[in-house]
C-alpha positions in Angstrom: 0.0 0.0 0.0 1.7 3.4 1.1 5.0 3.7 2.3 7.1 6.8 3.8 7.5 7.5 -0.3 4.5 5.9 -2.1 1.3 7.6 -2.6 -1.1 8.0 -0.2 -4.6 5.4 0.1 -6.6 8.5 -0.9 -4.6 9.1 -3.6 -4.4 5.4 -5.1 -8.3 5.4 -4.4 -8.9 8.5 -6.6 -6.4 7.6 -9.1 -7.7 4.2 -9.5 -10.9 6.1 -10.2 -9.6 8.1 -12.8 -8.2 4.9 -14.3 -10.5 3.1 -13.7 -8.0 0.6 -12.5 -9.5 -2.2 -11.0 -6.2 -3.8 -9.7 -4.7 -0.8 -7.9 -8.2 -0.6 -6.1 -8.4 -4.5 -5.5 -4.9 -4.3 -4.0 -5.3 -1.1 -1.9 -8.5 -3.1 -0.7 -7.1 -5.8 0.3 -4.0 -4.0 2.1 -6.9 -1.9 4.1 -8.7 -5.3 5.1 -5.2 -6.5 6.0 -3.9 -3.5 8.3 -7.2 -3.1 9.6 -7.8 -6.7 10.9 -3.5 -6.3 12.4 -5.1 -3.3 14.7 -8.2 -5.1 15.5 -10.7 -2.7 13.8 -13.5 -3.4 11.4 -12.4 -3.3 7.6 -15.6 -2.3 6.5 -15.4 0.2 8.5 -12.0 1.6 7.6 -12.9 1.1 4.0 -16.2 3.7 4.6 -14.1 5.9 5.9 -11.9 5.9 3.4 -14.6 5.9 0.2 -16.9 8.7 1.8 -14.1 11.4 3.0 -11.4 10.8 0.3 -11.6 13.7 -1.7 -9.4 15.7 -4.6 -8.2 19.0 -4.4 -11.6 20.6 -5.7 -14.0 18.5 -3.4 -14.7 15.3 -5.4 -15.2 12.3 -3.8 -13.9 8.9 -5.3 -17.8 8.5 -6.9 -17.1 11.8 -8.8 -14.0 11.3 -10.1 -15.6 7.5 -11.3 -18.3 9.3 -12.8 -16.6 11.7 -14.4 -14.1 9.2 -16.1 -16.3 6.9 -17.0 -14.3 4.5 -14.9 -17.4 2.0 -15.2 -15.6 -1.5 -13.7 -14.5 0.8 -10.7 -17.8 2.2 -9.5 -19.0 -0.4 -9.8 -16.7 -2.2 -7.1 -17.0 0.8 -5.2 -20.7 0.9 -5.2 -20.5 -3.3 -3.7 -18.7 -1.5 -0.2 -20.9 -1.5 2.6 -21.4 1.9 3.7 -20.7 3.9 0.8 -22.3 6.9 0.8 -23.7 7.0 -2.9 -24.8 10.7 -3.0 -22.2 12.8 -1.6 -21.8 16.4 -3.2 -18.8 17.9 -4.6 -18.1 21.1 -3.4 -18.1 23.1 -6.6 -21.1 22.5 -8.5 -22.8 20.4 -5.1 -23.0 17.5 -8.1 -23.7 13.9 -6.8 -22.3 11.2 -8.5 -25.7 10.9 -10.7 -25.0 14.5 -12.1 -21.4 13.8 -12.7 -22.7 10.2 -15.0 -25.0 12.8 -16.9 -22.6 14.9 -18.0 -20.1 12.2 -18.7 -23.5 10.6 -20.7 -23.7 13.9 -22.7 -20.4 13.7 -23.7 -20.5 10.8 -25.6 -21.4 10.4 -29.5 -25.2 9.0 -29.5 -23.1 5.7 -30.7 -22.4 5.3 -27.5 -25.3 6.5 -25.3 -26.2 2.9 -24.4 -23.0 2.4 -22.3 -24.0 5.6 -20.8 -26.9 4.4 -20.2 -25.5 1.2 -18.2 -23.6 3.5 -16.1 -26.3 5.6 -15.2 -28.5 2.4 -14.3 -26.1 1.2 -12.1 -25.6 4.5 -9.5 -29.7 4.3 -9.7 -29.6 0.6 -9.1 -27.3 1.1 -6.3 -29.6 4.0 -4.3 -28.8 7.4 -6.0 -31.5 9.6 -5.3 -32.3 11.2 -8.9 -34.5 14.2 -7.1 -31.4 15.7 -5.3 -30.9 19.3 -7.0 -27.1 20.7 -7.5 -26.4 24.0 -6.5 -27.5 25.7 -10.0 -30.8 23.8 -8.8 -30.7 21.1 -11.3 -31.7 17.4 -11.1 -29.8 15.1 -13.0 -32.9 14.9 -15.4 -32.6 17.8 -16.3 -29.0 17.8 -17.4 -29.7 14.9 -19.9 -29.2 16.0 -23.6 -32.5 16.3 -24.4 -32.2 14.4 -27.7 -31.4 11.1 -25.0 -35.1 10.4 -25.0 -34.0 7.0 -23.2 -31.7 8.0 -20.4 -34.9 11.0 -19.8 -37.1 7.9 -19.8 -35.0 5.7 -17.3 -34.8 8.7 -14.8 -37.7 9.7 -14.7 -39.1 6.4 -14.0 -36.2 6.4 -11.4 -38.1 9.9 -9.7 -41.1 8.3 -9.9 -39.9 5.4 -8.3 -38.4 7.0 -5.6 -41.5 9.3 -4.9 -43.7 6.4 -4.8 -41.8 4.0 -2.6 -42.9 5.2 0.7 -46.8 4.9 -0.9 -45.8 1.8 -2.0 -44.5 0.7 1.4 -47.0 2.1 3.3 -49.8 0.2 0.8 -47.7 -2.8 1.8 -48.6 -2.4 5.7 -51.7 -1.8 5.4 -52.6 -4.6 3.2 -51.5 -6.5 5.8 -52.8 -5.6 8.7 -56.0 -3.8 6.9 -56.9 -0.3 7.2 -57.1 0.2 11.2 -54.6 -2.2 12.1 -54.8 -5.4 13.3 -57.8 -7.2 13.5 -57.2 -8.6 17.0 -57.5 -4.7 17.6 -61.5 -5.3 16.7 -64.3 -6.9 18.4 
């Protein structure tokens, strides 16, 4: 991992992500697991802490700088860590991840909007909150070339979605138990 003259874990993290380099992030993985479990702390939790407080220079976390290179095999290791927080905002723009994939998405030729499309699917797959507004007030919907008719599509079913799920939980419930509550409540 680091020594007195190698580069820092925050600094392999984010330039794994901007290389999408899957075996400098497997190894500095694995080296975290291994010192953590030498000073008998959690290496989940070590790794958290590492993923949601790494950030570059201008305030973007390792999710940014994925989403901004297109580093798709990376996020999507880094989305399998427990406890990664998946909507952090840079401090720039206040971008989450989700914005960062949309503009990456928008910089593609239309050729290639469908592996755009993957790597949107996967932040939304993995919790991103599509409603969250940057700081010019945007949602990531709304940064979406508008000629992307499918990536519109997929998040704004993903708003929808989101919207709807405590209704749909709730509906849930009280199928369950029916409108009042139990029925042992009743006599």
């Amino acid at each position: 991992m680091a020594d007195d003259q190698g580069a820092t874990p925050r600094e392999l993290l984010l330039e794994a992500c901007r290389r999408n380099n899957t075996e400098l992030l497997t190894e500095l993985l694995a080296d975290i697991t291994k010192t953590a479990s030498n000073k008998q702390q959690s290496p989940v939790d070590q790794i958290a802490k590492l993923l949601n407080n790494a950030t570059d220079g201008i305030g973007n976390y390792c999710l940014h700088i994925a989403a901004t290179y297109g580093s798709y095999e990376v996020l999507d290791m880094l989305l399998d860590q427990e406890g990664l927080e998946v909507d952090p905002r840079d401090r720039l723009e206040e971008d989450t991840p989700l914005h960062k994939s949309i503009r990456f998405v928008n910089g593609l030729s239309r050729e290639e909007w469908e592996n755009g499309k993957a790597f949107v699917e996967l932040l939304l797959d993995a919790g991103a909150d599509p409603r969250l507004r940057n700081k010019a007030k945007l949602k990531s919907f709304e940064l979406v070339d508008p000629r992307n008719i499918e990536l519109r599509s997929i998040l704004q079913r993903a708003e929808f979605t989101t919207m709807a799920g405590d209704d749909v939980v709730d509906k849930d419930a009280e199928d369950e138990d029916g409108p009042t509550g139990s029925a042992s409540d009743s006599e």
